[in-house]
C-alpha positions in Angstrom: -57.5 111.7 243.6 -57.6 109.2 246.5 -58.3 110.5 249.8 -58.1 109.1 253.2 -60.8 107.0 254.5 -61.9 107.6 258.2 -61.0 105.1 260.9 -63.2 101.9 260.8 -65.0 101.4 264.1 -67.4 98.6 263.2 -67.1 95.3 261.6 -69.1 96.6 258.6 -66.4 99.5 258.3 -63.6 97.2 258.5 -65.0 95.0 255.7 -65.4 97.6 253.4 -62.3 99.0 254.1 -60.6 96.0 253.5 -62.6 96.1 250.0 -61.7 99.2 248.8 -58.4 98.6 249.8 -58.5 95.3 247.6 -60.2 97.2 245.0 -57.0 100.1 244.8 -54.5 97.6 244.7 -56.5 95.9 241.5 -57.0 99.2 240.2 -53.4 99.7 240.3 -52.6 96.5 238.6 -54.5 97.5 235.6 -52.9 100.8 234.8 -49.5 99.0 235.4 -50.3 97.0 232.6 -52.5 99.3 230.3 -48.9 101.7 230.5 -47.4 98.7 229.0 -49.2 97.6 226.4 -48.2 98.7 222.6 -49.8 102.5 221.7 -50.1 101.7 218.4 -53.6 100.4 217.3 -53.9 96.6 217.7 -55.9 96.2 214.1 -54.2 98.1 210.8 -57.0 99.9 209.3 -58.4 98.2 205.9 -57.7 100.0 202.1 -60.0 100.3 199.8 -59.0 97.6 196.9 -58.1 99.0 194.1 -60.3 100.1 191.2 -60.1 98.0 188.0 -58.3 99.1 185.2 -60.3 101.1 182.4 -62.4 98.7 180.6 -62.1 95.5 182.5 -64.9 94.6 184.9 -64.3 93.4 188.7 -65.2 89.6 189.0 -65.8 87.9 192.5 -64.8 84.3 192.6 -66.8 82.4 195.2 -67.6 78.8 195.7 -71.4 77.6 194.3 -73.9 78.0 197.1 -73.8 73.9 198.0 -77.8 72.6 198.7 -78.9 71.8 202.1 -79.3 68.2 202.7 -83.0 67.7 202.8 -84.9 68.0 206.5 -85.7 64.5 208.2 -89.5 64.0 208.5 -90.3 64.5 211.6 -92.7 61.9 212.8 -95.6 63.1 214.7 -97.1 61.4 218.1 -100.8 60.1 217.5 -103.2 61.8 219.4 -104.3 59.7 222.7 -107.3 57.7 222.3 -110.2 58.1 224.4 -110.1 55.2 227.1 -113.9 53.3 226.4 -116.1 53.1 229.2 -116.8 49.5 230.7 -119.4 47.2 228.8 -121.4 46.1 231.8 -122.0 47.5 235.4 -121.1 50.8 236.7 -120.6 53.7 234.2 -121.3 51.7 231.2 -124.3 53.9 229.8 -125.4 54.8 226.6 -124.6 58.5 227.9 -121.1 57.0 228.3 -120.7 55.4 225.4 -122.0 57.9 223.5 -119.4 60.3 224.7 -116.8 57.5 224.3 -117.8 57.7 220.2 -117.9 61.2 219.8 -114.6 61.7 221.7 -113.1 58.8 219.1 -114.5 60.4 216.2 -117.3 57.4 215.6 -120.1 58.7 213.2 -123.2 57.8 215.1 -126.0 59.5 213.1 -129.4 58.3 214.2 -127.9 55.3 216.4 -129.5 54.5 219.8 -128.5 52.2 222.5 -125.7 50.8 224.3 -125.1 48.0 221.7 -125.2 49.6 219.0 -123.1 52.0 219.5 -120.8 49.5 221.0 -121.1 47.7 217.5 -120.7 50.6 215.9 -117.1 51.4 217.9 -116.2 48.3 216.9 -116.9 48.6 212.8 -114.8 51.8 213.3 -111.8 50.2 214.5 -111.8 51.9 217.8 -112.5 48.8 220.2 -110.9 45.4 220.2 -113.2 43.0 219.3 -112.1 40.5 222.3 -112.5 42.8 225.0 -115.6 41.7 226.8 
């Protein structure tokens, strides 16, 4: 089953030498102990349960199915809010502020200007009425 293995002449050859050696050796321990484990099968096999007598009917007996407790509501993260452009200066435009509505959700209809749809913001609950 085994044969020889040629001479190893490189470090390579020596290291899986050494291996297979290790392997054989492991190998060997195994079948040492499969030969002494039991040969009878580990598990008995399982009969059939008897049939009922004539006339009588088979029952199973198991426990009620007990409810599930009911799930925790799971509590949702709000959406971010859009951060509102400034009031005054640099990038406070109607453009801006327009965009800063629609992204909040603000029903602007027929509204124009800055102010207004400032005020509007406001009446919506989506701006602080202290900010300046």
């Amino acid at each position: 089953m085994s044969r020889p293995l040629p001479r190893p002449t490189t470090t390579a050859d020596m290291y899986a030498a050494a291996t297979y050696e290790l392997l054989s050796d492991i190998r060997a321990a195994l079948l040492d102990i499969r030969d002494r484990l039991p040969r009878s099968p580990l598990v008995e096999p399982v009969a059939e349960p008897a049939a009922p007598p004539e006339g009588e009917v088979a029952v199973l007996l198991t426990e009620p199915a007990q409810p599930s407790p009911p799930a925790r509501p799971v509590r949702l993260a709000e959406p971010a809010r859009p951060t509102p452009p400034p009031r005054f200066g640099r990038g406070s435009s109607e453009a801006a502020w327009r965009a800063f509505a629609e992204a909040a959700g603000v029903e602007l209809g027929d509204i124009t200007g800055r102010d207004a749809i400032v005020a509007a913001c406001q009446s919506a609950g989506v701006l602080n009425g202290d900010r300046p």
